[in-house]
C-alpha positions as CSV (number, residue, x, y, z in Angstrom):
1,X,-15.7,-11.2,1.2
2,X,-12.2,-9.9,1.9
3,X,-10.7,-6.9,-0.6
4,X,-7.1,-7.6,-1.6
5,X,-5.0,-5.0,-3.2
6,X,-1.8,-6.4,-5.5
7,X,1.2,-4.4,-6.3
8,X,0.9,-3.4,-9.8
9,X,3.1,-5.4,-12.2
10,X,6.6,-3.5,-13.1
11,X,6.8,-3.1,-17.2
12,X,8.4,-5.9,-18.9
13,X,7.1,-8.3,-16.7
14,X,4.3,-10.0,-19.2
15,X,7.2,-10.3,-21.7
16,X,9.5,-12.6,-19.1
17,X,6.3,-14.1,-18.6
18,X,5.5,-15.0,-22.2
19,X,8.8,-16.0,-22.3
20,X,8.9,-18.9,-20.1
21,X,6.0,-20.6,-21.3
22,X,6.3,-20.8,-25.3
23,X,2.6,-22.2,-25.6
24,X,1.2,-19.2,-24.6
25,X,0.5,-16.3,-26.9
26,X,-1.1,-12.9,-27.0
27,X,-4.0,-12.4,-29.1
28,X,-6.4,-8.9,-29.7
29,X,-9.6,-9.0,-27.6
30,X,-13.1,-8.0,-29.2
31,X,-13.5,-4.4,-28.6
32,X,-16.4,-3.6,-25.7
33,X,-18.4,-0.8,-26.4
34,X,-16.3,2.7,-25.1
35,X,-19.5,3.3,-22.9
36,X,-18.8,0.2,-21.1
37,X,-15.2,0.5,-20.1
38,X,-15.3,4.2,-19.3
39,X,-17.9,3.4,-17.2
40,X,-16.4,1.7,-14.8
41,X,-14.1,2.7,-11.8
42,X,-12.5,0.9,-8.7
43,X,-14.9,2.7,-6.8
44,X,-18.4,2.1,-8.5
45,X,-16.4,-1.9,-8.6
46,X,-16.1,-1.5,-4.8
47,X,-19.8,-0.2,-4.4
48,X,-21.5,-3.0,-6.4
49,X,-19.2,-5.8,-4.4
50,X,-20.2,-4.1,-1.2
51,X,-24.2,-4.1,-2.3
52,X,-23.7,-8.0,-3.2
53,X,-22.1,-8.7,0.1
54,X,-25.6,-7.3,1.8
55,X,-27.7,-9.1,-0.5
56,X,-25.9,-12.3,0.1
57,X,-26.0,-11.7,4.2
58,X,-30.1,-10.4,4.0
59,X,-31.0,-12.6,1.7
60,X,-29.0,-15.7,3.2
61,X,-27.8,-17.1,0.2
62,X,-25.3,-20.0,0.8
63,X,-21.8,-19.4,-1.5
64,X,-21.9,-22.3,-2.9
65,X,-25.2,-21.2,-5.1
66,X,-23.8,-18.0,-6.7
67,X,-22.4,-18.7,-10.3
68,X,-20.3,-16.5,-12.2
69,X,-21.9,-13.2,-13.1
70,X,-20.0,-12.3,-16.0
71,X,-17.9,-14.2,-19.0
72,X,-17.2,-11.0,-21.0
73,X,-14.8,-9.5,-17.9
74,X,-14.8,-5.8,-17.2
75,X,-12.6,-3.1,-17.7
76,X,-10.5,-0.6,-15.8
77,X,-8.0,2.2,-16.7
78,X,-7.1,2.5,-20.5
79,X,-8.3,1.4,-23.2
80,X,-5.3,-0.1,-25.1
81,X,-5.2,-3.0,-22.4
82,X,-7.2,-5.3,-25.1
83,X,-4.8,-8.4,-25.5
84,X,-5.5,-11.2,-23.9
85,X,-3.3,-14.4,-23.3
86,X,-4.3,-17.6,-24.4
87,X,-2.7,-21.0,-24.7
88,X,-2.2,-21.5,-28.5
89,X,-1.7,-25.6,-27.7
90,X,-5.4,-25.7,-27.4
């Protein structure tokens, strides 16, 4: 497992975006509990990707077997990051 850090996006840079792809549009997600998203930090992410990578290499689990651990995403940062983009074609 390799960490990559991104630069973070400049301000109006969803809006261009959203704007060259008309089918896409921005819709409110379901709130998550405010337990769950002040919770969570890029270090106690870094800490629980580090303990997998040791249980993968101890355990010998082959890649190909893990499945994704989560459908409801996570959170970082504030709060008032709740839209989400979706294709409205669908």
């Amino acid at each position: 497992m390799k960490l990559i850090n991104y630069e973070q996006f400049g301000r109006d840079w969803v809006g261009r975006f959203m704007s060259c792809y008309p089918q896409l549009e921005t819709t409110r997600r379901k709130l998550i509990e405010a337990a769950r998203i002040k919770s969570i930090s890029a270090e106690k992410l870094t800490v629980w990707f580090e303990n997998l990578q040791c249980v993968i290499k101890t355990e010998n689990i082959i890649l190909i077997n893990l499945c994704n651990m989560d459908e409801s995403g996570f959170a970082m940062g504030d709060i008032e990051a709740s839209q989400c983009i979706i294709n409205a074609m669908i």
